[in-house]
C-alpha positions as CSV (number, residue, x, y, z in Angstrom):
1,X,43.1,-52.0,-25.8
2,X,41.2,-52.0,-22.5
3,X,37.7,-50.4,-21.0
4,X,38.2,-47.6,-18.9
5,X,38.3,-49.2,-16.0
6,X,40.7,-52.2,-17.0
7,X,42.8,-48.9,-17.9
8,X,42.6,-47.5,-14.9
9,X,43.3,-51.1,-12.8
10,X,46.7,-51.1,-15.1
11,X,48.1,-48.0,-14.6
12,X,47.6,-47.9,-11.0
13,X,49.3,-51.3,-11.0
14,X,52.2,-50.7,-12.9
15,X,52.5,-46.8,-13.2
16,X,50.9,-44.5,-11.6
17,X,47.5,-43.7,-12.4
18,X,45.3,-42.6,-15.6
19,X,46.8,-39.3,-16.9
20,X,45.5,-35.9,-15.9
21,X,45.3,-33.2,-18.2
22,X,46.3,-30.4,-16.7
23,X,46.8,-27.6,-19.9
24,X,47.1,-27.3,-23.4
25,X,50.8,-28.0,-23.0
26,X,50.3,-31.6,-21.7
27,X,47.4,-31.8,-24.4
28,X,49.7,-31.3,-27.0
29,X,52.2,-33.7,-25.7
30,X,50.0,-36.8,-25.3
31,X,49.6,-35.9,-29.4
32,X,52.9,-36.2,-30.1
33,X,53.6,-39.3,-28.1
34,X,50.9,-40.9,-30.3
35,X,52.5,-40.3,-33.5
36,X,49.6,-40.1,-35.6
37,X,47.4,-42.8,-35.1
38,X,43.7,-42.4,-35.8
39,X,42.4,-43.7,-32.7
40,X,41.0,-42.7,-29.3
41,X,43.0,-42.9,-25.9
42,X,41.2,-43.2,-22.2
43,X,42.4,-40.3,-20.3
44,X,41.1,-40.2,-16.2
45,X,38.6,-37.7,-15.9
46,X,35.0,-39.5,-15.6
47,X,32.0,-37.9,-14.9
48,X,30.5,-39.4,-11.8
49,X,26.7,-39.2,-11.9
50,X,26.3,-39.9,-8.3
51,X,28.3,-36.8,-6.7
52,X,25.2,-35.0,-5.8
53,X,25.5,-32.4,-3.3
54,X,23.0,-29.9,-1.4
55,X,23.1,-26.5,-1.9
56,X,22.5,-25.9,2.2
57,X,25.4,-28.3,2.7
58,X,27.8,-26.2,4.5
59,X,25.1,-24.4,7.1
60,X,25.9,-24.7,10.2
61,X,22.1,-25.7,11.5
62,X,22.9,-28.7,8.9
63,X,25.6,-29.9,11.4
64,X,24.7,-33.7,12.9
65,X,21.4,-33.8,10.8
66,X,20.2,-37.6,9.7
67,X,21.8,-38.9,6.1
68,X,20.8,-38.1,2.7
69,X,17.4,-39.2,1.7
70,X,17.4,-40.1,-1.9
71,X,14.4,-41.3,-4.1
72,X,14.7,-41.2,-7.7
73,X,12.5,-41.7,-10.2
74,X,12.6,-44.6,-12.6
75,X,15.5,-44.5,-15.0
76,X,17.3,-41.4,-12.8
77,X,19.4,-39.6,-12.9
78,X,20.2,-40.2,-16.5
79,X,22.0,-36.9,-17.3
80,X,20.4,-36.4,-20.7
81,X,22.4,-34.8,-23.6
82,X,24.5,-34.2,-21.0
83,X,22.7,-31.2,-19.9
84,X,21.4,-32.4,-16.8
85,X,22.8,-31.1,-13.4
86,X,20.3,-30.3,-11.1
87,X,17.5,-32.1,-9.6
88,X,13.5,-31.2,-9.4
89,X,10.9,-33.2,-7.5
90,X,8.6,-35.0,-10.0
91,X,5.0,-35.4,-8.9
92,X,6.0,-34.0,-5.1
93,X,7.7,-37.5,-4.4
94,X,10.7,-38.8,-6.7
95,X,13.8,-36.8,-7.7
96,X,14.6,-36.0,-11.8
97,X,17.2,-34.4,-13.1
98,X,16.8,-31.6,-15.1
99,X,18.6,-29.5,-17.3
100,X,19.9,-26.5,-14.7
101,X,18.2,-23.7,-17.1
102,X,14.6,-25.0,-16.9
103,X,12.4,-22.6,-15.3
104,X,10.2,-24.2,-12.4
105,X,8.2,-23.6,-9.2
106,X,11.1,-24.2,-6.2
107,X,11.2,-25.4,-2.5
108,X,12.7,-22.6,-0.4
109,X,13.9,-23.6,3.5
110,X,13.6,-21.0,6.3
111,X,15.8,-22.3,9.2
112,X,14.5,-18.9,11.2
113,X,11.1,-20.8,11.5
114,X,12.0,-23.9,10.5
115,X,9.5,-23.8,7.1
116,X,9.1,-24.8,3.5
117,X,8.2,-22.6,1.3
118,X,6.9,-23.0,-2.0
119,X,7.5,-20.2,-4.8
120,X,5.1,-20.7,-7.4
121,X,6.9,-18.1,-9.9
122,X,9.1,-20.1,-12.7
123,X,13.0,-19.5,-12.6
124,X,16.0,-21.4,-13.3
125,X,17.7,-23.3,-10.8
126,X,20.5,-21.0,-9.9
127,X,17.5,-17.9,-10.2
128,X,16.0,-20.0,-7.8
129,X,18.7,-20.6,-5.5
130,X,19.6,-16.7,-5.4
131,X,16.2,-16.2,-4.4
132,X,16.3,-18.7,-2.0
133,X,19.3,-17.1,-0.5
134,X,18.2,-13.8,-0.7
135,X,14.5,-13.9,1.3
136,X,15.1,-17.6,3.2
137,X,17.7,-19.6,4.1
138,X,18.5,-21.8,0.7
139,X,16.9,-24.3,-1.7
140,X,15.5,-27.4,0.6
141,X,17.1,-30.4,1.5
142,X,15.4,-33.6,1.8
143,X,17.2,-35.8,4.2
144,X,15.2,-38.0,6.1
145,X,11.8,-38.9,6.1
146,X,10.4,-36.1,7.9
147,X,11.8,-33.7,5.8
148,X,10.0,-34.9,2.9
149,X,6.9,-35.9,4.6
150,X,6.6,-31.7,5.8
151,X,7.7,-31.2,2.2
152,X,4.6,-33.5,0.6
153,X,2.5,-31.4,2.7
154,X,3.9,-28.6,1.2
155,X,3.6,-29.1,-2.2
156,X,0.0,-31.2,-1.7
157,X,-2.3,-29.7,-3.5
158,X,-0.1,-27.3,-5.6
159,X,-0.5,-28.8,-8.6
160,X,3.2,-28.4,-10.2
161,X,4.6,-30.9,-11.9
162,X,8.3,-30.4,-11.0
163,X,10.0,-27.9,-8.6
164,X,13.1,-27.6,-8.0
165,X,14.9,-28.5,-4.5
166,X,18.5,-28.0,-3.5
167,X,19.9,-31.2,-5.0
168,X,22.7,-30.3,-8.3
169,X,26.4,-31.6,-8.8
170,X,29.1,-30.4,-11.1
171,X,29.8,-32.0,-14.0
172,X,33.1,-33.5,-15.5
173,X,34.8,-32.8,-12.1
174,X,36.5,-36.3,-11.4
175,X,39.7,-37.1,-12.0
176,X,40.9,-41.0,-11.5
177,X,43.8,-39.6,-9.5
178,X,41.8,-37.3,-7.4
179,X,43.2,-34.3,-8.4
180,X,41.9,-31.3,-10.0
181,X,41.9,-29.6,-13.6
182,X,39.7,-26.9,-15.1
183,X,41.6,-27.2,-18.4
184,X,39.1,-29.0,-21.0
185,X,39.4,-29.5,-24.6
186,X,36.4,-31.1,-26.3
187,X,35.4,-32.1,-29.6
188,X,32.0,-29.5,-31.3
189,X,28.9,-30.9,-29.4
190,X,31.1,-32.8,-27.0
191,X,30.0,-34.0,-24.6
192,X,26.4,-35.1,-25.1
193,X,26.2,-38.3,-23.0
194,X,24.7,-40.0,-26.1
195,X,22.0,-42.7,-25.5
196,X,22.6,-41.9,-21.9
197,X,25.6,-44.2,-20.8
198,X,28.5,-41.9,-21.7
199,X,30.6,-41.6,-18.8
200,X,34.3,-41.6,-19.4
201,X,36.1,-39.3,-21.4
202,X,38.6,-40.3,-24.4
203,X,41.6,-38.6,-26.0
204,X,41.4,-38.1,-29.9
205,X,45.1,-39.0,-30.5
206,X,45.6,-36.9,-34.0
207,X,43.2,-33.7,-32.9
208,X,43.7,-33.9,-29.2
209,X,40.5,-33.1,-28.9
210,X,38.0,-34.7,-26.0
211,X,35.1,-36.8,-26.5
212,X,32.9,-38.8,-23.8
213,X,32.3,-42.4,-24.5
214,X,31.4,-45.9,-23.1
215,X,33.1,-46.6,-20.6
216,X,33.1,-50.5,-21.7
217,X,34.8,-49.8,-24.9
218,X,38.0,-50.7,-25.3
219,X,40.7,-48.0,-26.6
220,X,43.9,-46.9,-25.8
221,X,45.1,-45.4,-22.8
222,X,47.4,-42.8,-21.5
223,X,48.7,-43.8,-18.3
224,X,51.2,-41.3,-15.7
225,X,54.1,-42.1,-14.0
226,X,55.7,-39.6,-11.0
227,X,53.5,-36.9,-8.8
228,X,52.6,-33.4,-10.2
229,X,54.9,-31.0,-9.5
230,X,52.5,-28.1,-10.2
231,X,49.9,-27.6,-13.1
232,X,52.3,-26.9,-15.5
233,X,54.8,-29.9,-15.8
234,X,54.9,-33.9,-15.5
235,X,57.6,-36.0,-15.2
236,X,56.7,-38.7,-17.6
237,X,53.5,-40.2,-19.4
238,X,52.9,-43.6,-21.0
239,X,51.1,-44.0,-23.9
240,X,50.1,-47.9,-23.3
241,X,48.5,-49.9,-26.4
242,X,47.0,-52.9,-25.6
């Protein structure tokens, strides 16, 4: 048995990577290779807390600008419950993420005239964003320290507590591989990022169903040999017990 990422050193080194789950086919065949044992199995999708992105990201007038500009709070992002995807300033300085359905003030940008605008009526962040998008330009960026310095001008005085800004990222997206699957098969209230440090998602070998878990503890592992020769087959997977 092996941590996640002691898994993922070994396939790489002697197959080909952690497995990818690509259907319920493939699901259903890393069952049967485990011939009922009442354990857990790494598979390779992780959820990588840092792959934050902007929502202006692909605008053009965004093209050369300076690097991201990151503050977080103390503790952040912690993702938790696993509910939390999208980021609000905390007290007009330091970034928190936030469950994406929380209704708050937002941060619009206006590349026309090149202004912040603040929007003191509550709304979820994709509410927010559509707004955004619909009477500006998007939800703000903040990358550099001019941009949040016009941005704590902005928000001086106003009183709110968070507001959102243009930071989110997509959960459960990364595979070890770097490939691709929308297939998912989790356990009832799975995932929930318990106590905050569950990042790496295991393989109930008798239910097949998906749970996350430490990323330190050590379990079994499916690893993959041979490329992908579309989303429906696999030449051959290895269940490895160590």
């Amino acid at each position: 048995m092996m941590t996640w990422t002691e898994a993922q050193s070994y396939c790489r080194e002697h197959f080909t990577d952690l497995v990818t789950i690509y259907n319920s086919n493939i699901n259903q065949l890393l069952v049967t290779m485990a011939q009922n044992i009442d354990n857990w199995a790494w598979t390779g999708l992780y959820d990588d807390r840092y792959s934050w992105k902007w929502s202006m990201e692909g605008k053009l007038f965004y093209v050369g600008s300076t690097h991201e500009f990151l503050i977080w709070a103390n503790g952040q992002p912690d993702c938790v419950n696993a509910k939390e995807y999208c980021v609000a300033l905390q007290g007009q300085t330091q970034m928190n993420d936030r469950p994406c359905g929380d209704s708050y003030p937002f941060l619009c940008y206006n590349a026309s005239s090149t202004s912040y605008i603040l929007v003191m009526e509550s709304r979820s962040w994709s509410a927010a964003q559509s707004y955004c998008r619909t009477y500006h330009t998007d939800l703000t960026s903040i990358r550099s320290k001019e941009e949040k310095s016009n941005i704590t001008l902005t928000l001086n005085g106003s009183g709110v507590q968070y507001v959102w800004i243009g930071l989110y990222r997509d959960p459960w997206a990364s595979w070890s591989d770097n490939t691709t699957s929308t297939f998912t098969n989790w356990a009832p209230s799975e995932p929930n990022n318990y106590i905050s440090v569950e990042y790496c998602v295991s393989f109930h070998l008798l239910s097949g169903k998906w749970s996350d878990g430490m990323c330190s503890s050590r379990v079994y592992f499916f690893c993959f040999t041979g490329e992908v020769q579309n989303t429906n087959t696999v030449r051959s997977c290895h269940h490895v017990k160590h």
